[in-house]
N, CA, C and O atoms as a Tinker XYZ file with bonds, in Angstrom:
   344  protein
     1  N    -59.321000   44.862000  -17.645000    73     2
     2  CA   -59.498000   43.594000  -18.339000    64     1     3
     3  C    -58.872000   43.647000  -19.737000    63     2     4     5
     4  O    -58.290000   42.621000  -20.090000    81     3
     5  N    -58.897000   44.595000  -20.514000    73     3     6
     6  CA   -58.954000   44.841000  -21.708000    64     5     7
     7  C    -57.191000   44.806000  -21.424000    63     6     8     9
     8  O    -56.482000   44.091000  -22.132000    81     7
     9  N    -56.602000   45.663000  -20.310000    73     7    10
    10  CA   -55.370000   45.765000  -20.395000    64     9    11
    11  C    -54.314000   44.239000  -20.164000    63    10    12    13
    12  O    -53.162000   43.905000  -20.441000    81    11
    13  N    -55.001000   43.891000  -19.781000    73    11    14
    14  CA   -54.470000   42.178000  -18.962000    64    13    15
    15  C    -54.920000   41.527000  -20.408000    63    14    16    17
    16  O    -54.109000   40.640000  -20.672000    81    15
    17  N    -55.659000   41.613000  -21.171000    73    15    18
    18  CA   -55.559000   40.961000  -23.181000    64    17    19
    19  C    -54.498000   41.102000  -23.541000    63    18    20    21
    20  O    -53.630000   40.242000  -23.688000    81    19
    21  N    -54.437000   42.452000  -23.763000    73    19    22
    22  CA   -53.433000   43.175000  -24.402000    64    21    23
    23  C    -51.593000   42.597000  -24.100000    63    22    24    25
    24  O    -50.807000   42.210000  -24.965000    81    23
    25  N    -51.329000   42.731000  -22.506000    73    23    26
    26  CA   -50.207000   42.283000  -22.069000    64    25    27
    27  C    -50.223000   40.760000  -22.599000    63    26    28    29
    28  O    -49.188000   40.399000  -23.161000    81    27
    29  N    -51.224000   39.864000  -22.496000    73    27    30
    30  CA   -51.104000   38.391000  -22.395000    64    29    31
    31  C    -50.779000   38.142000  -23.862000    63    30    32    33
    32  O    -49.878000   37.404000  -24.260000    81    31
    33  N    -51.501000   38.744000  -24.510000    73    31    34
    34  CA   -51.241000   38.796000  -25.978000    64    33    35
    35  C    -49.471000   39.494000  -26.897000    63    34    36    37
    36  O    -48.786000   39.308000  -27.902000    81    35
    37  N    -49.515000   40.123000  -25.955000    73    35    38
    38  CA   -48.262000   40.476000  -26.444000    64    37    39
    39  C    -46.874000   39.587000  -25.710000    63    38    40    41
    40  O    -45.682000   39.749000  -25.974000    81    39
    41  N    -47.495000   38.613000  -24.713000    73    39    42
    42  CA   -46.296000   37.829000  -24.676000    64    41    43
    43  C    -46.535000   36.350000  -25.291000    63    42    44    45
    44  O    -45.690000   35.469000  -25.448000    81    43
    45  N    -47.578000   36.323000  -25.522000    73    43    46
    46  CA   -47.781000   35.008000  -26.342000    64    45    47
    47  C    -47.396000   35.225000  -28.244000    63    46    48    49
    48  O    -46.892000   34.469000  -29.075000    81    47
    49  N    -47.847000   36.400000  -28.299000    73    47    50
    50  CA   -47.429000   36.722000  -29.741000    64    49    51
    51  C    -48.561000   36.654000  -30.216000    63    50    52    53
    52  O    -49.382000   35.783000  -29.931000    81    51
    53  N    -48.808000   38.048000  -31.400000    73    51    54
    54  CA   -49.672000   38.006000  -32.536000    64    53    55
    55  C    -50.041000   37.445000  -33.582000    63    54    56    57
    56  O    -49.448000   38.063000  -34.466000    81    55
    57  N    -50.860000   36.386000  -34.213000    73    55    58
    58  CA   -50.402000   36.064000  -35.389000    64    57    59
    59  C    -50.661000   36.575000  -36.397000    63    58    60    61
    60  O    -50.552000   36.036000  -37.498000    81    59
    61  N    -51.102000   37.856000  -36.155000    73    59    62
    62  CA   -51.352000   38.663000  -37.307000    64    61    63
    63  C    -49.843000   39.386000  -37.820000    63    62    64    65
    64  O    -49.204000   39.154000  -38.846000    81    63
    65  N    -49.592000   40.197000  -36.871000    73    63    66
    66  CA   -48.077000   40.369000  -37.234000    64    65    67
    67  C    -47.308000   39.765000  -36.913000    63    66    68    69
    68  O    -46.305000   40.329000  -36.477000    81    67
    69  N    -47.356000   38.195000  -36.954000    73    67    70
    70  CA   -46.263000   37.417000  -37.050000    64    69    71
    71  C    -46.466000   37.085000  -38.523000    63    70    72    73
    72  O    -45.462000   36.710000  -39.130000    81    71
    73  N    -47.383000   37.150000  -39.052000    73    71    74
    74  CA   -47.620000   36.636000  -40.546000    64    73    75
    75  C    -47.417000   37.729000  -41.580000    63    74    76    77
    76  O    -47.009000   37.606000  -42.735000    81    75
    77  N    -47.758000   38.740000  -40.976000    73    75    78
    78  CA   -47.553000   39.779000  -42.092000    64    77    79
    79  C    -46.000000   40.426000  -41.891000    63    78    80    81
    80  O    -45.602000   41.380000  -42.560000    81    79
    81  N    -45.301000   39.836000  -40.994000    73    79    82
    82  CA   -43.625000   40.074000  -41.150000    64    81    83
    83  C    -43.498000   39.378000  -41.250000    63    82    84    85
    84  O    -43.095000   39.087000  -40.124000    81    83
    85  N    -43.458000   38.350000  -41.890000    73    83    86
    86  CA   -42.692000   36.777000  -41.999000    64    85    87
    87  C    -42.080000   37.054000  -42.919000    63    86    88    89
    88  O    -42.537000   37.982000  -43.586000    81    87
    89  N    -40.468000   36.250000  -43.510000    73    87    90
    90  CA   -39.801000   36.514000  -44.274000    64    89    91
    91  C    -40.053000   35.913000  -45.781000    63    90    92    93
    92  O    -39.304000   35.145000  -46.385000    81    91
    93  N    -41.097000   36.370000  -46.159000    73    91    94
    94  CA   -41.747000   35.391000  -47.352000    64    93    95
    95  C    -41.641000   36.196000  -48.639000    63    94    96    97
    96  O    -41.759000   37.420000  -48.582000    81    95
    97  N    -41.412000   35.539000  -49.869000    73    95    98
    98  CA   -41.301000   36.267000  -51.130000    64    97    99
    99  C    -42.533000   36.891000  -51.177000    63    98   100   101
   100  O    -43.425000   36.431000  -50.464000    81    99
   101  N    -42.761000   37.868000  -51.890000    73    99   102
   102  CA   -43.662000   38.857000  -52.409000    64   101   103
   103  C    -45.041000   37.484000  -52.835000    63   102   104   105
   104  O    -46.018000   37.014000  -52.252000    81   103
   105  N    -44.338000   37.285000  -54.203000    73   103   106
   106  CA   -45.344000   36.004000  -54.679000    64   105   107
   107  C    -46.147000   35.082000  -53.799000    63   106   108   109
   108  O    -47.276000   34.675000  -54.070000    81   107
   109  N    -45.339000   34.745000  -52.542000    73   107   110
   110  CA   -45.994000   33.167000  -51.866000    64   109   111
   111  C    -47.081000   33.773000  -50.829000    63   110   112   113
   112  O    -47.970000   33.053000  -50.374000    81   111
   113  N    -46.955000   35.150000  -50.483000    73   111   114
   114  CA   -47.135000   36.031000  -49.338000    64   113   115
   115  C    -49.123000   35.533000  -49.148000    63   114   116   117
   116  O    -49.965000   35.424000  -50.039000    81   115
   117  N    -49.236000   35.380000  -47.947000    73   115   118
   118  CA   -50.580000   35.142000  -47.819000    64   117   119
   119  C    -51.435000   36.500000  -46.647000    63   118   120   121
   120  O    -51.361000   36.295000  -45.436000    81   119
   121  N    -52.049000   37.560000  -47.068000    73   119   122
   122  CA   -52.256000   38.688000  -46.382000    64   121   123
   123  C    -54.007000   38.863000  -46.000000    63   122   124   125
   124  O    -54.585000   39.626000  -45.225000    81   123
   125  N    -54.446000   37.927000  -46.805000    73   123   126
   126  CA   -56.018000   38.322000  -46.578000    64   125   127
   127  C    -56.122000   37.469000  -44.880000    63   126   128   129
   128  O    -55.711000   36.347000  -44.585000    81   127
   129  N    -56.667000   38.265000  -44.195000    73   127   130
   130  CA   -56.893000   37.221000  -42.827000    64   129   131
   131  C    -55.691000   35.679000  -42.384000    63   130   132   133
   132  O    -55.753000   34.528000  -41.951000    81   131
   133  N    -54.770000   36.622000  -42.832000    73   131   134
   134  CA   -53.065000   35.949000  -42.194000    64   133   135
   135  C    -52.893000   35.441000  -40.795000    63   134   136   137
   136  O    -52.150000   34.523000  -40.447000    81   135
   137  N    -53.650000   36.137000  -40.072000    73   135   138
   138  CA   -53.521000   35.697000  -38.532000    64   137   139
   139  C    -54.288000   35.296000  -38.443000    63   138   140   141
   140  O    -53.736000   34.239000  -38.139000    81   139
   141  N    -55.389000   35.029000  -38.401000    73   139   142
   142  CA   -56.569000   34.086000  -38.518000    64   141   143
   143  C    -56.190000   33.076000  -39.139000    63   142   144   145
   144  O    -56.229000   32.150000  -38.329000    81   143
   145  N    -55.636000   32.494000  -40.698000    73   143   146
   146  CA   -55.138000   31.499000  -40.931000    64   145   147
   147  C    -54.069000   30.678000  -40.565000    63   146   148   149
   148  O    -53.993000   29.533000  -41.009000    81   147
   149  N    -52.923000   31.311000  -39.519000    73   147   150
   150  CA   -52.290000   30.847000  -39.142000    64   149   151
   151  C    -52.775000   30.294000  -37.605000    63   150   152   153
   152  O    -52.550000   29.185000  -37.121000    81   151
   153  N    -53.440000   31.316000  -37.064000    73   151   154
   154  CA   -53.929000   30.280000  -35.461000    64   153   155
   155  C    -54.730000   29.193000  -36.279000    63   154   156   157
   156  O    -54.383000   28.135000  -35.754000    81   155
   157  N    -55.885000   28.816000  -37.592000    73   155   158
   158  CA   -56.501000   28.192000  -37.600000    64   157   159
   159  C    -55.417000   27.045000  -37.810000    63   158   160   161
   160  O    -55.557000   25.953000  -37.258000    81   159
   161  N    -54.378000   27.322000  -38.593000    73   159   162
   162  CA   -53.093000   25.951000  -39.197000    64   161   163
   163  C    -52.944000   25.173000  -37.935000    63   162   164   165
   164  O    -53.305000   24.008000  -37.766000    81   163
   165  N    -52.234000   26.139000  -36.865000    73   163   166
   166  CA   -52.102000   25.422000  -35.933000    64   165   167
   167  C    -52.776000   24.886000  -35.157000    63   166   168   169
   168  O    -52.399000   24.009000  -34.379000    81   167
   169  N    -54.095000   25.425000  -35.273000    73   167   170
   170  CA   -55.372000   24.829000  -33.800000    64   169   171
   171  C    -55.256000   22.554000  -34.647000    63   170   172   173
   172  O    -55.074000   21.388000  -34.297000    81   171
   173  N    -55.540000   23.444000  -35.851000    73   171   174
   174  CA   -55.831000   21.878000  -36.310000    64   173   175
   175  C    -54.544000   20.903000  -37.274000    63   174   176   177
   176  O    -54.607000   19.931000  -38.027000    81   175
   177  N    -53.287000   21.893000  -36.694000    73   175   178
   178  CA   -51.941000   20.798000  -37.078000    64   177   179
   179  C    -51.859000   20.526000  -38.038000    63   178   180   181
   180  O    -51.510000   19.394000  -38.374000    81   179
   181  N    -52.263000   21.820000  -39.160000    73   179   182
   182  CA   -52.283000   21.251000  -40.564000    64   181   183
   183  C    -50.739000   22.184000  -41.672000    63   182   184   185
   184  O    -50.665000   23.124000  -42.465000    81   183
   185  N    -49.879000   21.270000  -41.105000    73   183   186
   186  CA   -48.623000   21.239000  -41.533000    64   185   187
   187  C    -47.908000   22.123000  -42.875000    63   186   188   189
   188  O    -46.952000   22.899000  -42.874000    81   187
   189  N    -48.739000   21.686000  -43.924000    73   187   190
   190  CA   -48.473000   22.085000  -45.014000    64   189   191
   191  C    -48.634000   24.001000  -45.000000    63   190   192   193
   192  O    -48.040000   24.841000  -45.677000    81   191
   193  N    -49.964000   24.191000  -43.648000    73   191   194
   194  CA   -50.154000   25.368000  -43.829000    64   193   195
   195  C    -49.226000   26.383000  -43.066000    63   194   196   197
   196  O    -49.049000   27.589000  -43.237000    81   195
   197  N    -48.767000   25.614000  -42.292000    73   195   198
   198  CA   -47.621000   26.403000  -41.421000    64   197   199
   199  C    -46.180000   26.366000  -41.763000    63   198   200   201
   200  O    -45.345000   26.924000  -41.050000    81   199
   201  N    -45.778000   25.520000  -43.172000    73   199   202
   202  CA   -45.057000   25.678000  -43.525000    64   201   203
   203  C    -44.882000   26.828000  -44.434000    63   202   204   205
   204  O    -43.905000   27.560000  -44.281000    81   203
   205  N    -45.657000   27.025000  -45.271000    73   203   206
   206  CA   -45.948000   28.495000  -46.200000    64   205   207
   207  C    -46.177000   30.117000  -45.627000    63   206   208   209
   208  O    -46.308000   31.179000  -46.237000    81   207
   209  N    -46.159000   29.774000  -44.142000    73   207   210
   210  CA   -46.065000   31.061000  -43.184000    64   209   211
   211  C    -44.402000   31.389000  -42.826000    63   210   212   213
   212  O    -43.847000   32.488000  -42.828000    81   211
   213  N    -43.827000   30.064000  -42.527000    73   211   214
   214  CA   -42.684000   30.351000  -42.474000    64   213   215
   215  C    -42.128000   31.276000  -41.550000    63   214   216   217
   216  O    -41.126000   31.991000  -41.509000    81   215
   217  N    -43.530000   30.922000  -40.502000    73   215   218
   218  CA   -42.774000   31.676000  -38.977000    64   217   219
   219  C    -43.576000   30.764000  -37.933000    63   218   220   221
   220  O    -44.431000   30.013000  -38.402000    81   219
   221  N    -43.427000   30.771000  -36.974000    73   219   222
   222  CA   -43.967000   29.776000  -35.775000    64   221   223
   223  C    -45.388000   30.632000  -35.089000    63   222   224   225
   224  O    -45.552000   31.771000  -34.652000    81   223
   225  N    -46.076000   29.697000  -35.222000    73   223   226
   226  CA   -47.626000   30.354000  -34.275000    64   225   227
   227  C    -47.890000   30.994000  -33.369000    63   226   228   229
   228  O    -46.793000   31.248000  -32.870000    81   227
   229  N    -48.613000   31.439000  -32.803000    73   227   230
   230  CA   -48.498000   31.588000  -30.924000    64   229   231
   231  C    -48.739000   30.426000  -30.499000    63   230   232   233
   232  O    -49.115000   29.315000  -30.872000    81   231
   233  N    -48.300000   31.197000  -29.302000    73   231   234
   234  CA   -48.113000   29.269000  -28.385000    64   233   235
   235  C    -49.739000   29.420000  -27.718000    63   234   236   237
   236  O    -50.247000   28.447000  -27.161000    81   235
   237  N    -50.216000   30.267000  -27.798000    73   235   238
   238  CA   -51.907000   29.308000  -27.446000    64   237   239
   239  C    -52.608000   30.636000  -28.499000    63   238   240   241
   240  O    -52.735000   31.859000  -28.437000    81   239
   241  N    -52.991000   29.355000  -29.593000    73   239   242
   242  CA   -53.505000   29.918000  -31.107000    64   241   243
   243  C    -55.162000   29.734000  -30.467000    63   242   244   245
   244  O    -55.996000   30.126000  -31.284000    81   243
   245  N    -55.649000   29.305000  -29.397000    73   243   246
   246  CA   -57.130000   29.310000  -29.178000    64   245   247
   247  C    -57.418000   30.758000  -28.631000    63   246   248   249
   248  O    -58.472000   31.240000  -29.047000    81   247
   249  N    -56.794000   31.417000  -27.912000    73   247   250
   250  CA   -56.537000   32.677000  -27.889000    64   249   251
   251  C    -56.665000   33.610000  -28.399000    63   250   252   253
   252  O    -57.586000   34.422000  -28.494000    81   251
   253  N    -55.456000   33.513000  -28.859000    73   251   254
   254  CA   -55.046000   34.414000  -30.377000    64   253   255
   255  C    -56.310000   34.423000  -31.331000    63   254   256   257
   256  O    -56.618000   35.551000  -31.714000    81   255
   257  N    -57.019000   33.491000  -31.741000    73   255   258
   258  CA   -57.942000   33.495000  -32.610000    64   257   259
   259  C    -59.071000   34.967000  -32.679000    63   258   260   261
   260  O    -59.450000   35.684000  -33.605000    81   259
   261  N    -59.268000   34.948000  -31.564000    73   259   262
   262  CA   -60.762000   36.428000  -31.419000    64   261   263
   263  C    -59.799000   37.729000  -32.059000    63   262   264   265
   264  O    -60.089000   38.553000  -32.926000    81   263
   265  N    -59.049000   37.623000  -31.582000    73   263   266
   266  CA   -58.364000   39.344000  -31.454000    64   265   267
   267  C    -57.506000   39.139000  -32.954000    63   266   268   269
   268  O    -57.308000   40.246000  -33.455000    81   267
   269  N    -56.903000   37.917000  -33.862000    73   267   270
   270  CA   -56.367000   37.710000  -34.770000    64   269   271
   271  C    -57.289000   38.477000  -35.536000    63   270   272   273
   272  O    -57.023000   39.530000  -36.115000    81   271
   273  N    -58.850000   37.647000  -35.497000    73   271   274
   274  CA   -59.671000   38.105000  -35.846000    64   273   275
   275  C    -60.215000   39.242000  -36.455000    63   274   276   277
   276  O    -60.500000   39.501000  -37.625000    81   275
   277  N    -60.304000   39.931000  -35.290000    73   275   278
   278  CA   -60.615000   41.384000  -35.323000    64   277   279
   279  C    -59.649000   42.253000  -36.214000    63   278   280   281
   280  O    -59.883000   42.718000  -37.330000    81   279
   281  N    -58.249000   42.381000  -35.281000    73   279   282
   282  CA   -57.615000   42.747000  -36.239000    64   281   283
   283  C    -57.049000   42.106000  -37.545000    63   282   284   285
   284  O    -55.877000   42.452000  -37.693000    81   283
   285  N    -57.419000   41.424000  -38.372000    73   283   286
   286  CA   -57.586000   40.824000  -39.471000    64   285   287
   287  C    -58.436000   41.808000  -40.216000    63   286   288   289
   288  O    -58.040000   42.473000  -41.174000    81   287
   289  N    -59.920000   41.853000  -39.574000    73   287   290
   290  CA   -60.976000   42.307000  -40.723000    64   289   291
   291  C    -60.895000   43.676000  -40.395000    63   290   292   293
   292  O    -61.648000   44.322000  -41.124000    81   291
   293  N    -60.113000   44.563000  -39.367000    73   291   294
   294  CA   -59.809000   45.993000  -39.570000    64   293   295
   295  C    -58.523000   46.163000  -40.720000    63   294   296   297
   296  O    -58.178000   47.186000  -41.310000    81   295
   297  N    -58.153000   45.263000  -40.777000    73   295   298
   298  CA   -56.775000   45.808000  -41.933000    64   297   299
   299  C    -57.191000   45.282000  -43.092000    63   298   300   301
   300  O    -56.507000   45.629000  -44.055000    81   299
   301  N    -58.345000   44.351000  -43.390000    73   299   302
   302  CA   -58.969000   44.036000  -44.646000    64   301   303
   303  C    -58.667000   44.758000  -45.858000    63   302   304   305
   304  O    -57.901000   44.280000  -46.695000    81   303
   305  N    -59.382000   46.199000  -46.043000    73   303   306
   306  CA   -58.872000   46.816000  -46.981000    64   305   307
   307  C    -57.925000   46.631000  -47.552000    63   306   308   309
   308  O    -57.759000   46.030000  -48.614000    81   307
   309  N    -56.690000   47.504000  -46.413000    73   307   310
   310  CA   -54.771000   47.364000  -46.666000    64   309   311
   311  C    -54.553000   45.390000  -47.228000    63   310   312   313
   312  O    -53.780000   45.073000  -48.133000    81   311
   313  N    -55.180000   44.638000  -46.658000    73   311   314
   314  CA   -54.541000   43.412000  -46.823000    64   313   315
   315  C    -54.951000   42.925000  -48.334000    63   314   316   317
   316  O    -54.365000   42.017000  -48.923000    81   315
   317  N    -56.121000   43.723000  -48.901000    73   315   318
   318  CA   -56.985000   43.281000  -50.802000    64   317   319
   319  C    -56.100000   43.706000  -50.791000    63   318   320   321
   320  O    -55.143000   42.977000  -50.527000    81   319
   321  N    -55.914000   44.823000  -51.006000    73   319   322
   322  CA   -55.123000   46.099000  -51.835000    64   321   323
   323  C    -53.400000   45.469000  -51.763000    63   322   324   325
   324  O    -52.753000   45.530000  -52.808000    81   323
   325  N    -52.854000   44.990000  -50.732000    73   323   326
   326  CA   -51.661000   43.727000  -50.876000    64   325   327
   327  C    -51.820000   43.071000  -51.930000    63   326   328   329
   328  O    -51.143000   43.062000  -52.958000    81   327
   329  N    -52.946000   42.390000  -51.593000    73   327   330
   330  CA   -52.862000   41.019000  -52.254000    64   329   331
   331  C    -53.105000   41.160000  -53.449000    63   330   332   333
   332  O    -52.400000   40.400000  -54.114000    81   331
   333  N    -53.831000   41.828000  -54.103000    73   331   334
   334  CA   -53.720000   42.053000  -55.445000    64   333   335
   335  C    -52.860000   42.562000  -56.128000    63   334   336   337
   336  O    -52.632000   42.121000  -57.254000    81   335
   337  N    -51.998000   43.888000  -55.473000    73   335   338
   338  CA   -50.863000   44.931000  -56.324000    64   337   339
   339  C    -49.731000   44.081000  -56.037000    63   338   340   341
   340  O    -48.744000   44.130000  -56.770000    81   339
   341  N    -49.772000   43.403000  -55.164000    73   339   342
   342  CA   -47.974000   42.393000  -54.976000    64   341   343
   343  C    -47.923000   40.922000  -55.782000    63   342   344
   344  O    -46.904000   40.231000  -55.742000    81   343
């Protein structure tokens, strides 16, 4: 089960590391719970926020959301420690 996530997820795309490689200046960079904010932009089509990601969503962000999730608040630490020193 766990393995059939994993595959489905990796062809729909992450939005965790779709956000934390996005080609974004240092300054604009958004790292605290990045994939989580980007499935949330898109669940609810809020434009302005998916423009400042500056990469395209997964194509089913209802999905993506649990596991964005998760791995979101395991890289927590690494993602303060971003967001403050950059």
């Amino acid at each position: 089960m766990l393995l059939h996530a994993i595959l489905f997820l990796s062809l729909t795309g992450c939005a965790t590391f779709s956000a934390l490689e996005a080609p974004v200046p240092l300054y604009e960079s958004i790292y605290i719970y990045s994939g989580t904010r980007l499935d949330w932009a898109a669940i609810s089509q809020n434009e302005v926020v998916l423009k400042k990601f500056r990469v395209d969503p997964p194509r089913y962000p209802w999905v993506d959301l649990p596991f964005s999730f998760t791995l979101d608040t395991l890289l927590l630490p690494v993602s303060i420690y971003a967001e403050v020193f950059h």
